[in-house]
Phi, psi and omega in degrees: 000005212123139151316132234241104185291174199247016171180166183334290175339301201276323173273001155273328201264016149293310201271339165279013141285334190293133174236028131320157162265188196220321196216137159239151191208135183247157154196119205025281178265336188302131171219119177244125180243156215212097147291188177293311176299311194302292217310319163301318161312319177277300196310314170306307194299313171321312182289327152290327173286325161324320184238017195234335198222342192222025136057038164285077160295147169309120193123323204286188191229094163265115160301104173278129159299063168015331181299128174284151184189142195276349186262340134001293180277354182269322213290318189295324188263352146280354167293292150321321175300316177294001203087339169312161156253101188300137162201193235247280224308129182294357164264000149343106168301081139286145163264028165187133166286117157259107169236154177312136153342069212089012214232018168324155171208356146089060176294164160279192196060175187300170195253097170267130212238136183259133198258178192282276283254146179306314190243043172270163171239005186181155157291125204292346192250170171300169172242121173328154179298126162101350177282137181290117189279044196342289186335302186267018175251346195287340194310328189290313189319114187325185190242031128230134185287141198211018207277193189236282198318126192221161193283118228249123186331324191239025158277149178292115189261323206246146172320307205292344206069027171275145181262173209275317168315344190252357205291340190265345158304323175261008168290322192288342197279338191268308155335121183293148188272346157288024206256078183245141195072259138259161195217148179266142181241141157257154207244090182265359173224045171071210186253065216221179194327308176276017176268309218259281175330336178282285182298007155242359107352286168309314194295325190302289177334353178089015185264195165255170161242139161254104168307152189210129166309311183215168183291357189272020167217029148305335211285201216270334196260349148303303177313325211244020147256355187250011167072022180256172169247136163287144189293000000 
């Protein structure tokens, strides 16, 4: 890939040269593969919608929901593009939630609400009052982010206090440095700091992540069609 970028921006705007793929992702039949250009893609159009439609600044606190899901991961890394500070915990103060299409645990903040299915375009049920439908909105969002709010080096990116100036350094200390190709990462305590840190490690380094609704979509003949190893 390169000189080795010096912050989030410059490793996004890397891993969108790859028309590799960066992020796969299964759940049973379900198969979503993500290149490095798709995949920056979701993540800009995500990053306008965060601060263009859901009035998100830098500094502020977006909850993820720990349920695996790739629009999670993109949804975590446009959190971080803006300066926001993400975290997990369901006791979190946020102004904004993101979670799966049924799956509330009744975080504070507005409700961005995500549907599963790959090829959905809106969420299949009504949505609580005041809630964001992601699907249908991010699509209208340009395709490069382009907003004013950007990430201030010594604010708080992470749970851990890693600031947004520490994040692609401590994304590279956490990524294995043998980590070549595609690598399966398992998420046995969900979707949380070192899972989005291991991934965006892994994707700078040029490899993929292979994602799992659950471990029963792990198996062997999943690894071995999708050529990947486990970390």
């Amino acid at each position: 890939m390169g000189r080795t970028p010096n912050d989030l921006a410059g490793a996004l705007a890397a891993v969108s040269e790859r028309p590799t793929p960066a992020l796969v992702w299964r759940d049973g039949a379900e198969r979503v593969e993500l290149s490095g250009r798709v995949l920056v893609n979701w993540v800009e159009k995500s990053a306008g919608l965060l601060v263009d439609e859901l009035d998100v600044t830098a500094g502020d606190t977006i909850r993820i929901s720990p349920a695996p899901h790739w629009r999670l991961v993109v949804l975590s890394l446009a959190a971080l593009r803006v300066g926001a500070r993400v975290e997990f915990a369901a006791d979190a103060d946020a102004v904004l939630h993101a979670h799966l299409e049924g799956h509330d645990d009744d975080a504070s903040g507005t409700e961005l609400v995500v549907a599963t299915p790959a090829l959905a375009f809106a969420c299949s049920e009504p949505l609580p009052e005041g809630a964001v439908d992601f699907c249908a909105e991010v699509r209208a969002q340009p395709d490069v982010y382009t907003g004013f709010e950007e990430p201030d080096p010594s604010a708080g990116a992470l749970p851990s206090g890693t600031t947004h100036g520490q994040l692609l350094g401590r994304a590279l200390e956490t990524a294995p440095q043998e980590a070549v190709g595609t690598v399966f990462l398992p998420l046995a305590d969900g979707w949380e700091e070192t899972a989005l840190l291991t991934t965006l490690g892994i994707m700078v380094r040029g490899g993929a992540v292979l994602l799992t609704a659950g471990p029963q979509d792990a198996t062997e003949d999943v690894l071995s069609q999708e050529r990947a190893t486990r970390l």
